[in-house]
C-alpha positions as CSV (number, residue, x, y, z in Angstrom):
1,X,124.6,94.0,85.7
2,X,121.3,92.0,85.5
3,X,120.3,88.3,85.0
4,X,118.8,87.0,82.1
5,X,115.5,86.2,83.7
6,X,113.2,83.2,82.6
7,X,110.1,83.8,81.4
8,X,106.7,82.9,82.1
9,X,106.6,80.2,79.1
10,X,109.0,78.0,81.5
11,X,106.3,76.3,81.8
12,X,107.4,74.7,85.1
13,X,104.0,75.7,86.4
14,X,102.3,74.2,83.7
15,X,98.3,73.7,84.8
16,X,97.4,71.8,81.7
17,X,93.8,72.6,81.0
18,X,92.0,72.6,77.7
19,X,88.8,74.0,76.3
20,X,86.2,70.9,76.5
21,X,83.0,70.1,75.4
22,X,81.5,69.1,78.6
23,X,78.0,68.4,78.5
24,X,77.5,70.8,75.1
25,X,76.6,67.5,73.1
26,X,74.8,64.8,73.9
27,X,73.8,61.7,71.9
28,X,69.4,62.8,70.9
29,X,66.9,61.0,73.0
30,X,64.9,59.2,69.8
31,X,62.3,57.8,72.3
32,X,61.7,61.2,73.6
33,X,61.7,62.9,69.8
34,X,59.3,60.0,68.5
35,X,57.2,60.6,71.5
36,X,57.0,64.2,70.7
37,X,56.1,64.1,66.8
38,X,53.3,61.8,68.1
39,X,51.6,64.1,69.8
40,X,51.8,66.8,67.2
41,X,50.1,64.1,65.1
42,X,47.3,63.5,67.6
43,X,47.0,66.8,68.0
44,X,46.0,68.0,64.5
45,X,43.8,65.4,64.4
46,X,41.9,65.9,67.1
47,X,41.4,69.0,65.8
48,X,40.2,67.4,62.2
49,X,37.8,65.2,64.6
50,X,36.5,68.0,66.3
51,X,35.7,69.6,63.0
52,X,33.7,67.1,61.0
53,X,31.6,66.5,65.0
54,X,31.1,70.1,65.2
55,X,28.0,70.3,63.1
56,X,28.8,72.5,60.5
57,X,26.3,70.9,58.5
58,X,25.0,71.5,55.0
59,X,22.9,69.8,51.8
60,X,23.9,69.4,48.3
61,X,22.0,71.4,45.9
62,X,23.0,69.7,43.0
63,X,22.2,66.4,43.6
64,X,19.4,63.9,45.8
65,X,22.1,63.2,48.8
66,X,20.7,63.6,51.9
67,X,21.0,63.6,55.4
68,X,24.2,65.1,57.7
69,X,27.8,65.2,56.8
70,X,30.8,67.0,58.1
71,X,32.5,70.1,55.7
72,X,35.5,68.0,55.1
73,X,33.0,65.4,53.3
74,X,34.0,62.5,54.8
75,X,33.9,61.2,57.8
76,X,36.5,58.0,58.2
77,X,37.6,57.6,61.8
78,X,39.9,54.5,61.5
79,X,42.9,56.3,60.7
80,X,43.0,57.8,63.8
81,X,42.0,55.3,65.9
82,X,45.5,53.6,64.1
83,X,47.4,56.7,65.5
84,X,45.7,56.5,68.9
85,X,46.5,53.1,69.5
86,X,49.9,53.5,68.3
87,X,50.5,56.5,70.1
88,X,49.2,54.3,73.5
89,X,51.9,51.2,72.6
90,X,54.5,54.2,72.3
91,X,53.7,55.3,75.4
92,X,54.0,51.7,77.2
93,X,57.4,51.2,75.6
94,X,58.3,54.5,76.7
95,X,57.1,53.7,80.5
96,X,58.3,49.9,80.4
97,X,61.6,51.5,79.6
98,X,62.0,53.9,82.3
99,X,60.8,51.4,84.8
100,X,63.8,49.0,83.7
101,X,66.1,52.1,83.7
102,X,64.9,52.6,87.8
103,X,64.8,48.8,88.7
104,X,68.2,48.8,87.0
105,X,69.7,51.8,88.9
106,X,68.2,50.3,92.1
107,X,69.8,47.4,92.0
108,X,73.3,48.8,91.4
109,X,73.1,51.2,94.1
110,X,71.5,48.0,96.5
111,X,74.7,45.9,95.6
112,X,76.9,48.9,95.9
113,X,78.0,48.0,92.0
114,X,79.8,51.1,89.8
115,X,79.7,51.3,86.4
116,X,83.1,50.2,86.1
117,X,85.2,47.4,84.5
118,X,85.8,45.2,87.3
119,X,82.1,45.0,87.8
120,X,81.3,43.8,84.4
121,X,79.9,40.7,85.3
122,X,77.2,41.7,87.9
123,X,76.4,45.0,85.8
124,X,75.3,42.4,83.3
125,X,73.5,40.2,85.5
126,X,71.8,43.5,87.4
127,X,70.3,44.8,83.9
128,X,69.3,41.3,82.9
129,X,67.0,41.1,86.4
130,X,65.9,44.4,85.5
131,X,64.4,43.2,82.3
132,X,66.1,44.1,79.7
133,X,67.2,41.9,76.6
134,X,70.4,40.6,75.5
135,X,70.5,43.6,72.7
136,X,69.8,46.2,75.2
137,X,72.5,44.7,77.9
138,X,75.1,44.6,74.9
139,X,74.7,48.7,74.8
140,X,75.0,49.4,78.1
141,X,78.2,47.4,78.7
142,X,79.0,45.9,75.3
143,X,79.5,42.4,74.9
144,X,82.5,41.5,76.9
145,X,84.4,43.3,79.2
146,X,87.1,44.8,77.0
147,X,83.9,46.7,74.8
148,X,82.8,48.1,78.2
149,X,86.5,49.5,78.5
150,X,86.1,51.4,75.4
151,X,82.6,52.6,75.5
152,X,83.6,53.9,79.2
153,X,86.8,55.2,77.1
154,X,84.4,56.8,74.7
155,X,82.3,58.5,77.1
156,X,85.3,60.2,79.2
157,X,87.1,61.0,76.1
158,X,83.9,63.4,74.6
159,X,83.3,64.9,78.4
160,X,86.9,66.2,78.9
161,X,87.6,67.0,74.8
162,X,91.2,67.4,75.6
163,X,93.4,64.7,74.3
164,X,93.5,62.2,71.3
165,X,95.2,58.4,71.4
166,X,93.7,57.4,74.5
167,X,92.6,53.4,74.0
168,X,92.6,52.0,77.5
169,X,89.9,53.5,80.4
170,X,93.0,52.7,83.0
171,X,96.3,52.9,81.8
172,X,98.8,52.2,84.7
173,X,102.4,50.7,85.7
174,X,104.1,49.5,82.6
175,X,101.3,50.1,80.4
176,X,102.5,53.4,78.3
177,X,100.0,55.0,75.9
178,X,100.7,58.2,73.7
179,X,97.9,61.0,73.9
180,X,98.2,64.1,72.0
181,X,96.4,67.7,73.0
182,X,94.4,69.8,70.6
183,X,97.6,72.2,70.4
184,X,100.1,68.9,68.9
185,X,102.0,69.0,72.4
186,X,102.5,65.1,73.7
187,X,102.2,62.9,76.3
188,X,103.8,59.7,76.7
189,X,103.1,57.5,80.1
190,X,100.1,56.1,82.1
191,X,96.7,57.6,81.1
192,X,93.4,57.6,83.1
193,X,90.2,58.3,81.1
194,X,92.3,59.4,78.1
195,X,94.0,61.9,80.4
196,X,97.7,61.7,81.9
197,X,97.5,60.2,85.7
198,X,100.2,58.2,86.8
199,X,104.5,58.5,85.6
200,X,105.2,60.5,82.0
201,X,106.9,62.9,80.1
202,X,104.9,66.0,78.6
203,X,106.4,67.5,75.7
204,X,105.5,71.0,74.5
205,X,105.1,71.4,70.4
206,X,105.7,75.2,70.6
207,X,108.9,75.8,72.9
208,X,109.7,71.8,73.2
209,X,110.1,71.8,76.5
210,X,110.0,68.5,78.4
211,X,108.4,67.8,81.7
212,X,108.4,64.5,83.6
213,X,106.9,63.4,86.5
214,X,104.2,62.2,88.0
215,X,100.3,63.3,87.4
216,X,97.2,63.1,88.4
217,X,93.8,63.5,86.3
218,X,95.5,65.5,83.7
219,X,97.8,67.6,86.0
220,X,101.6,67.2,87.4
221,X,101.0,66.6,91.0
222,X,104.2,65.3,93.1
223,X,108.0,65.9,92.3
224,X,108.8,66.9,88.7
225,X,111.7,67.9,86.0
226,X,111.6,70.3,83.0
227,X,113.9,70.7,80.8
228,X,114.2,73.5,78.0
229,X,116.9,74.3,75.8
230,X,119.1,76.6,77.9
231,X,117.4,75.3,81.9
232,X,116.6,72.8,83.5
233,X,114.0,72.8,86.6
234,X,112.9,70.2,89.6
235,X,110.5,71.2,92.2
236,X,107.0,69.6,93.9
237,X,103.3,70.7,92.4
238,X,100.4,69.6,94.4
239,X,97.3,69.4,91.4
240,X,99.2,72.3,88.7
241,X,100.5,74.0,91.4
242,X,103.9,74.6,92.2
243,X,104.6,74.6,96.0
244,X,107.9,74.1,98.4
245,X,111.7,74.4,96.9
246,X,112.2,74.7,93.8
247,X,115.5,74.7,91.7
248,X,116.5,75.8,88.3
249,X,119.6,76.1,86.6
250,X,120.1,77.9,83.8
251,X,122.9,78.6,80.7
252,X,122.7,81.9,79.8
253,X,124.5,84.7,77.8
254,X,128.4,85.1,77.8
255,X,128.9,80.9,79.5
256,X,126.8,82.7,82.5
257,X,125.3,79.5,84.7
258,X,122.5,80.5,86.6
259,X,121.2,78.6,89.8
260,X,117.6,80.2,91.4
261,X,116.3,78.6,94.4
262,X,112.4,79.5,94.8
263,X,109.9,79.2,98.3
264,X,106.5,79.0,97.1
265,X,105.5,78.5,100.0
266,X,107.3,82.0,101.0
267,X,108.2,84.0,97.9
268,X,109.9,86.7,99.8
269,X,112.7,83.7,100.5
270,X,114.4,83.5,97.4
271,X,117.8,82.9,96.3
272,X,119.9,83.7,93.2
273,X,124.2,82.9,92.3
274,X,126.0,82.8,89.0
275,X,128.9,82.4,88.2
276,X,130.5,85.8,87.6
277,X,130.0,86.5,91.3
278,X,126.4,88.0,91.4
279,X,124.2,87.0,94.3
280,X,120.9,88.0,95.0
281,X,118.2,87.1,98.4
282,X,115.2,88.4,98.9
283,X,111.7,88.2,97.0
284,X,111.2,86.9,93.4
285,X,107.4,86.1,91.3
286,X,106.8,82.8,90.2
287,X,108.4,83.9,86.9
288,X,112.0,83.9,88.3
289,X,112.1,87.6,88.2
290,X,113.4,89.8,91.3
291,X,110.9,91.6,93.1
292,X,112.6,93.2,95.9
293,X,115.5,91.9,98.3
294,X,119.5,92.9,98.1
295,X,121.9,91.9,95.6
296,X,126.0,92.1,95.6
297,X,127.7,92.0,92.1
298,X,130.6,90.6,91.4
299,X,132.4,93.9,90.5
300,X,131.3,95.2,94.7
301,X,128.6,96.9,93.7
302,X,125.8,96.7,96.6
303,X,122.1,97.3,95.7
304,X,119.4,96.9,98.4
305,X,115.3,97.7,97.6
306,X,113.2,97.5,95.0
307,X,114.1,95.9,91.3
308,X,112.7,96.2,87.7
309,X,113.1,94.0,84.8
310,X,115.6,92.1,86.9
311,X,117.7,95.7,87.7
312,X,118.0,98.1,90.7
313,X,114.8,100.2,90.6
314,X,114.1,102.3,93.7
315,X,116.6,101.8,96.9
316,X,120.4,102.0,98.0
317,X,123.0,101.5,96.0
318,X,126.8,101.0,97.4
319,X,130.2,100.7,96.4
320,X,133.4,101.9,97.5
321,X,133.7,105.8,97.1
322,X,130.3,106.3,96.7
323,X,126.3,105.9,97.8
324,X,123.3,106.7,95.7
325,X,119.6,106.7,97.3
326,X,116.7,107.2,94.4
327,X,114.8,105.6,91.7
328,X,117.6,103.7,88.9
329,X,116.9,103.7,85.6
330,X,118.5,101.8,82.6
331,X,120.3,103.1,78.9
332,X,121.0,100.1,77.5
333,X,123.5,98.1,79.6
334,X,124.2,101.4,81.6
335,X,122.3,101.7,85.0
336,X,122.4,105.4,86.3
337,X,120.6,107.5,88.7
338,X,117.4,109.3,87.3
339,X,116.9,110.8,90.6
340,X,117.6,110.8,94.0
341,X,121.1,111.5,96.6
342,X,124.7,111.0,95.0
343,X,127.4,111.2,98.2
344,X,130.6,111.0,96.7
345,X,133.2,110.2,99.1
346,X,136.8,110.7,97.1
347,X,134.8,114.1,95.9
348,X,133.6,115.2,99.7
349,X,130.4,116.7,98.0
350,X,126.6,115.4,98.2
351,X,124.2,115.9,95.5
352,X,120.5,116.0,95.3
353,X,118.7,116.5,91.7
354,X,118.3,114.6,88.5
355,X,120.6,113.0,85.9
356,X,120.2,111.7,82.3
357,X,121.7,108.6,81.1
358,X,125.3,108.2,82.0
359,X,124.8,110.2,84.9
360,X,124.9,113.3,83.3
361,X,123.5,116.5,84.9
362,X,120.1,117.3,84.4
363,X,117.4,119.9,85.2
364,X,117.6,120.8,89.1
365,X,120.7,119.8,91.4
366,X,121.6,120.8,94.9
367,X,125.5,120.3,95.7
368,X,126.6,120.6,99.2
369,X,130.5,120.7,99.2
370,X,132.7,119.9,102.0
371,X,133.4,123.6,103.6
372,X,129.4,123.9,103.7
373,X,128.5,125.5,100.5
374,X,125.8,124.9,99.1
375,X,125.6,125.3,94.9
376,X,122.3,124.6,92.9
377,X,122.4,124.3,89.3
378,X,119.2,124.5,86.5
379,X,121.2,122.0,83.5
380,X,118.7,123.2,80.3
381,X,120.3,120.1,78.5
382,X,122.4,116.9,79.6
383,X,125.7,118.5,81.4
384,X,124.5,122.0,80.0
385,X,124.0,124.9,82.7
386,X,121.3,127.2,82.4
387,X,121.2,129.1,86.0
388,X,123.7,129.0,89.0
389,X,122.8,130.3,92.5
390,X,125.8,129.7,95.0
391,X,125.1,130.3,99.3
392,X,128.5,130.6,101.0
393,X,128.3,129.7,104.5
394,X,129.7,133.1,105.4
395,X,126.0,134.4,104.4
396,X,127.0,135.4,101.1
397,X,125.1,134.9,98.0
398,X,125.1,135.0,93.9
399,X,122.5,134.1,91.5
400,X,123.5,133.6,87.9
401,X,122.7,132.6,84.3
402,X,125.1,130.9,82.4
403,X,126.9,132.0,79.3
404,X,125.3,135.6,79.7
405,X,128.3,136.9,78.2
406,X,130.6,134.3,75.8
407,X,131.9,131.7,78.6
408,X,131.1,133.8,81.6
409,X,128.3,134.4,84.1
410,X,126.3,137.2,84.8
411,X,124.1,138.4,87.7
412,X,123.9,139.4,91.7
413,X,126.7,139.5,94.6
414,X,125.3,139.8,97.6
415,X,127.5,140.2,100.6
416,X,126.2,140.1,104.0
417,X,125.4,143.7,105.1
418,X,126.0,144.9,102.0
419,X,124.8,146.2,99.1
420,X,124.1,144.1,95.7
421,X,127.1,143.9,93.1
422,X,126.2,143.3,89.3
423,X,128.6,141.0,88.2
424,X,130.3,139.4,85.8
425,X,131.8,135.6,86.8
426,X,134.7,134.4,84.9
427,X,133.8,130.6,85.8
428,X,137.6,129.8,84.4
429,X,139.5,131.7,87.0
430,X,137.0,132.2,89.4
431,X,137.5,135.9,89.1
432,X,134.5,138.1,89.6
433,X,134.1,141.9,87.9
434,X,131.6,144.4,89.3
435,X,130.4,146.5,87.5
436,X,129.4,150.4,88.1
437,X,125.5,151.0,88.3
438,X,125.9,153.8,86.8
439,X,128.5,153.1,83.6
440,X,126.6,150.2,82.9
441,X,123.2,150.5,83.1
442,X,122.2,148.1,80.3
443,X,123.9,145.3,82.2
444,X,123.0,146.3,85.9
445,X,119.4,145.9,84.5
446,X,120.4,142.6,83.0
447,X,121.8,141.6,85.8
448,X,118.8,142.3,88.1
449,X,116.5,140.1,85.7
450,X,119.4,137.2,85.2
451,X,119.6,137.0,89.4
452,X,115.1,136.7,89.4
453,X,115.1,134.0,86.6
454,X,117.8,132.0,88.1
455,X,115.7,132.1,91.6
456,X,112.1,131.5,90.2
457,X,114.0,128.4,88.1
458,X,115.6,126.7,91.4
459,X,112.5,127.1,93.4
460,X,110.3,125.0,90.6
461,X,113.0,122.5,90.2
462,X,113.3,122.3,93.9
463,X,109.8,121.6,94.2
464,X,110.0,119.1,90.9
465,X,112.3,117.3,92.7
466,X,110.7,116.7,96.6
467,X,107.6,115.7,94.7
468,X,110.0,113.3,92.8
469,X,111.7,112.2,96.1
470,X,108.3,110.9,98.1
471,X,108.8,108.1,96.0
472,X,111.6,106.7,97.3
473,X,111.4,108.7,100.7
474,X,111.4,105.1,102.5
475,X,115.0,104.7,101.8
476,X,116.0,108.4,103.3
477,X,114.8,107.3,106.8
């Protein structure tokens, strides 16, 4: 009675992103770092310098030298005039640098120039008017235009982390190049920066499911088709996304062939037919599973409302002879009624309660037979009866408990205008025996406390069950 659904691992929504190292690593700045130790160096020695000028001054007492020295003992300044002037040549390397860097970046933004291939040449040309060398040009843009390719390659390949293979910066039309993600899934087609852009095939490691289609900067973006071992799937994604019609077919248990039709534009306009006769429209999630709509089976069963797990959950269900209103619930392959209304036609009697798997009777049930009365039971276990209280709609009431005495009943007539009868209910025949309030004491008092149990027990499970009912209360309108 319920689809094999597909699960979320479809994949047809596949948003292929992956963990990347972004700008976490970057190559070291050594003119920055040398720059730095530098002034360390200087630093420290200025503070030597300082020292021996300070003129903390002394004599020897062992020996004729006279005159002022510093407490370090010597007083040689040419060393750091070495690291003062080379510290100054460091510093106009540093600035001639940057100042080609700016002319450089000028001039490419002046002749509208990007740092791509096709630009090679006047790239070149741009960073030779901005000063620098042949050596320095060569690692910018390497020395020939298929180098640059690569070290743009190079550069995309560490920002996005994602994908190994990748050879070409622009990989398009019949060029085909094979990248493979961090988790072994493939992609075979047109690459752009070491990503998939353009016509391929995507190929999962884990489930080997195959999608083909187009993509764009690492995403399937236009019409595509996956394929997995018991479906196959064709729809439109804008950028990972799946949006309009899509359609999947599916093989599943017992030669069952599955057809879904999905709005993703509208989810609540959804469609499901197999081939045993089940149909289903209404809404479905994004992994094919019914959320709420109507569905017919092919055996004329009729469910409208709310499902679970791909079954009848809370709502109406119909078939010739009978209608059930409630919350469904599932024992293996057997759907039954947890709670709710059961109107059996053939039976002319309505019941309200709750039922245990295989719609058997449980705890409270109200049954309202065709003449007007109206019976409730207390079942203590599945198809068990605990309490009975019957309303006859002469006026006339009983209240029993069940099995009081072997196989019958025991408890309280009550006739209208007339006074109680302790009774005995031989639920076989239908006969009932009084008995005399005086010969039988012991039982007229047992009697009195069966008929009090049996109506504290109905009023709970009453109550039990209206709280119950709210739930679905939608469907009793």
């Amino acid at each position: 009675m319920k689809p094999i659904f597909i699960t979320s691992t479809l994949l047809l929504a596949c948003h292929f992103c992956f963990s990347q190292f972004g700008d976490a690593y970057h190559a070291p700045n050594t003119l920055q770092l040398s720059l730095d130790r530098q002034r360390r160096i200087t630093a420290a020695d200025n503070a030597h310098y300082d020292n021996m000028r300070s003129g903390n001054k002394t004599s020897s007492s062992s020996g004729n030298i006279s005159g002022d020295y510093n407490a370090y003992g010597w007083a040689d300044y040419s060393r750091m005039k070495e690291i003062a002037a080379a510290e100054e040549r460091q510093n106009e390397r540093i600035n001639s640098w940057t100042a080609k860097q700016n002319k450089l970046n000028e001039l490419i933004k002046a002749r509208n120039l990007k740092r791509e291939p096709q630009y090679y040449a006047q790239l070149v040309k741009a960073a030779k008017e901005a000063g620098f060398d042949d050596y320095s040009v060569s690692r910018f843009f390497g020395h020939d235009v298929k180098e640059y390719e690569q070290i743009l390659l190079d550069k995309k390949l560490a920002e996005n982390g994602a994908y190994a293979g990748g050879t070409k910066i622009n990989c398009q039309g019949d060029c085909v190049e094979t990248l493979k993600a961090y988790n072994g899934d493939v992609y075979i087609g047109n690459t752009l920066n070491g990503k998939p852009h353009g016509k391929g095939k995507y190929t999962t490691k884990a489930t080997n499911i195959e999608v083909e289609g187009n993509f764009t900067d690492g995403q399937i973006d236009g019409v595509a088709t996956a394929k997995g071992e018991k479906y196959t799937a064709t729809g439109t994604f804008k950028m990972g996304k799946q949006v309009g019609i899509h359609t999947i077919v599916t093989q599943e248990e017992d030669n069952i062939t599955g057809n879904y039709t999905l709005n993703f534009d509208n989810m609540d306009d959804c469609s499901y037919f197999d081939n045993t006769g089940m149909k289903f429209k209404g809404k479905m999630d994004a992994a094919y599973n019914f959320i709420k709509g109507e569905i017919v089976y092919g055996s004329g069963i009729n469910f409208k409302g709310y499902f679970k797990d791909n079954s009848p959950f809370r709502g109406v269900w119909e078939k010739a002879g009978r209608t059930m209103i409630g919350e469904f619930s599932n024992s293996g392959d057997s759907l039954y009624l947890a709670y709710g209304y059961l109107h059996n036609y053939e039976r002319k009697k309505i019941t309200e309660g709750f039922w245990a798997p295989g719609m058997k009777n449980i705890g409270f049930q109200n049954v309202e037979s065709e003449d007007g009365t109206v019976t409730e039971y207390y079942y203590s276990e599945p198809d068990v009866e605990e309490y009975i209280c019957v309303y006859f709609p002469s006026g006339t009431k009983m209240y029993l408990k069940a099995r009081a005495s072997g196989e019958n009943y025991v408890g309280v007539y009550l006739e209208k205008d007339s006074e109680p009868k302790y009774i005995l209910y031989e639920k076989a025949t239908g006969d009932i025996q009084a008995y005399d309030k005086e010969k039988f004491k012991d039982w007229y008092e047992a009697c009195v406390a069966f008929a009090n149990e049996a109506i504290a027990k109905m009023k709970q499970g009453q109550a039990d069950y209206l709280k119950k009912k709210e739930n679905v209360a939608e469907f009793f309108k």
